[in-house]
DOVOTI-888158 format. One record per residue (C-alpha): residue number from 0; x, y, z. Coordinates in steps of 0.5 Angstrom, whole numbers, plus 500, padded with zeros to 3 digits. Each point is the difference from the previous one (the first is absolute). Layout:
<rs>
i|c1|c2|c3
NUM|X|Y|Z
...
</rs>
This chain:
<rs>
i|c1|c2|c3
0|750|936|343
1|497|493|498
2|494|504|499
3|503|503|494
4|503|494|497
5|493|496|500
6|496|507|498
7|506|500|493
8|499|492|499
9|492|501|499
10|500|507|497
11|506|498|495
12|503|493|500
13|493|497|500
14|498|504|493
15|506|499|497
16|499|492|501
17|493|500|497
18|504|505|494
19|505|494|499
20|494|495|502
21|495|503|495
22|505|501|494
23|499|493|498
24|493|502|498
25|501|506|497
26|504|498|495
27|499|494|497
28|507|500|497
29|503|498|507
30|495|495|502
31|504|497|493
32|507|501|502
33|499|498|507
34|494|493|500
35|505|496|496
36|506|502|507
37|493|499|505
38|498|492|496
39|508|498|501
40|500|503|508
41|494|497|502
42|502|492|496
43|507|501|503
44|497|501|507
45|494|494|499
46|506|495|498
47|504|502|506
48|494|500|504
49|499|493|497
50|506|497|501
51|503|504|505
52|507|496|502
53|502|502|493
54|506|505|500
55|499|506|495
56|507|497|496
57|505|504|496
58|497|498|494
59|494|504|502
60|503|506|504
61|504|501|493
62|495|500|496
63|494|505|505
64|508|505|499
65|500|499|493
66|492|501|499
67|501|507|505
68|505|502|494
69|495|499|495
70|494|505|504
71|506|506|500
72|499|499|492
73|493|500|499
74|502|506|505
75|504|503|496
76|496|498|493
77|494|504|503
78|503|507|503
79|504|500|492
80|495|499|497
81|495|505|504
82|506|505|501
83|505|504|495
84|507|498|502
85|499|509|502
86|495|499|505
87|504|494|502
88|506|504|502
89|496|507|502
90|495|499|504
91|502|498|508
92|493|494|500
93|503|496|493
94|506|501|503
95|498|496|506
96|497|495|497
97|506|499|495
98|504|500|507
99|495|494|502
100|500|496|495
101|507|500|499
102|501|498|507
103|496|495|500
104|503|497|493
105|507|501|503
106|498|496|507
107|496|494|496
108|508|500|496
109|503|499|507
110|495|496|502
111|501|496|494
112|507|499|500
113|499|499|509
114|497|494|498
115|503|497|495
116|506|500|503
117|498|497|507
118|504|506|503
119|495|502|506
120|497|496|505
121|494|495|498
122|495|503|504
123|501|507|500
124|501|499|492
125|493|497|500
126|497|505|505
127|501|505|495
128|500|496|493
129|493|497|503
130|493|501|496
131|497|504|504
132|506|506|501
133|502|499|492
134|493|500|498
135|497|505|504
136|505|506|501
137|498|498|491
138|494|501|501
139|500|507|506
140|505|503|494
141|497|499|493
142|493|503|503
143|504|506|503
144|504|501|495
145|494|498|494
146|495|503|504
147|503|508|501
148|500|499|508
149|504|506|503
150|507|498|502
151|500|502|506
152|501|498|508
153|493|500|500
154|500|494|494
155|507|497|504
156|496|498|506
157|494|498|497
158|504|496|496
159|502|496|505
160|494|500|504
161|497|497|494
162|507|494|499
163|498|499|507
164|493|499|500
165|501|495|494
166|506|496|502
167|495|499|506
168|494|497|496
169|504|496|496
170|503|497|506
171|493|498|501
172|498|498|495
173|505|495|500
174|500|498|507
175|493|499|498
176|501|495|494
177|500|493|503
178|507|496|499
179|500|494|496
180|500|494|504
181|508|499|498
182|501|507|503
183|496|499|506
184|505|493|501
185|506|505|498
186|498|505|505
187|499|495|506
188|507|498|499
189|503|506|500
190|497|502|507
191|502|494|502
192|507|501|498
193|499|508|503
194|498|497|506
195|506|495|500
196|505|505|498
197|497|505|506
198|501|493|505
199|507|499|498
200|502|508|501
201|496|500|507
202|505|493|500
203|506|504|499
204|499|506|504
205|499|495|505
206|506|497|500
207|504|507|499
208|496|502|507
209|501|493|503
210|508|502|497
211|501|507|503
212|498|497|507
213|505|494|500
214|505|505|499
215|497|506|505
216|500|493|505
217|508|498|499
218|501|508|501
219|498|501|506
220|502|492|501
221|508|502|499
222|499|507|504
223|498|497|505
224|504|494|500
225|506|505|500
226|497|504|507
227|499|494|503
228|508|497|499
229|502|508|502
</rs>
């Protein structure tokens, strides 16, 4: 079984890879639509990577919501002005498109109304609002629907085969950026604050062990007290 699935990933996945990857140099109008989306994505992560202990902020994961908004509309701009509204509603490829494109435009509104009103966790909300996700899912979706992909599985799992592979390198390249010598300050005092943190909790188990065990004693203690008065 395993054999199958490597023999389809290198027969099938793999191709469709290059298909996407190649895409952007086929046809120059994508490479248009997507370098602005590449320069912002690789910034944001050369500034992280340099000033790692600041927070990706509200304010940022607002504004990454609003600009995945704005990609749904060149989107849509593209496929209205490619297409007739006839071939947008009958032919099954368009309408998949049509589909995507509105998904994504109704999941920047979410996303948009999520963090301006504060009502999810910070930390997921800045996960899934960060610039490499926001930006990259941008840039994986105009060159699929722009660049005529299939809309298949097939183009599903090389999808995310290709988010993945770049949510890796651009992980690199920050870690390979150096901090700045306040971030290099900043990162040295939160590791000891972690360590600090992770004392008092071994502190507190501790004491709860330590706890536990006085009352286990008094159990027995009282047990034995009252088989030895009997």
């Amino acid at each position: 079984m395993p054999s199958i699935y490597i023999e389809q990933f290198i027969n099938v996945v793999l191709p469709r890879i290059g298909e996407i990857v190649s895409t952007l140099w086929l046809k120059p109008t994508i490479l248009w639509a997507v370098t602005p989306l590449f320069i912002t994505l690789l910034v944001m992560q050369i500034y992280f990577g340099r000033y790692r202990t600041e927070e990706l902020g509200w304010n940022t994961a607002f504004g990454n919501a609003i600009s995945l908004f704005w990609v749904s509309a060149n989107l849509m701009r593209y496929l209205s002005e490619n297409y007739t509204i006839q071939q947008l509603v009958s032919e099954s490829e368009l309408i998949l498109k049509l589909i995507i494109t509105f998904t994504i435009a109704l999941w920047a509104i979410i996303l948009t109304l999520f963090n301006f009103a504060h009502i999810i966790q910070k930390r997921i909300s800045f996960i899934i609002s960060s610039s490499r996700v926001v930006i990259t899912t941008a840039i994986i979706i105009t060159i699929i629907i722009i660049g005529n992909v299939p809309l298949d599985k097939i183009t599903f799992v090389a999808s995310v085969i290709i988010f993945l592979i770049t949510i890796l390198i651009l992980t690199i390249i920050k870690r390979a950026i150096t901090p700045s010598i306040g971030a290099k300050i900043g990162m040295k005092l939160h590791e000891k604050h972690i360590e600090e943190e992770r004392k008092k909790k071994r502190e507190r188990i501790k004491e709860k062990i330590k706890a536990k065990k006085e009352k286990f004693r008094e159990f027995f203690k009282s047990v034995y007290d009252w088989f030895k008065v009997d």
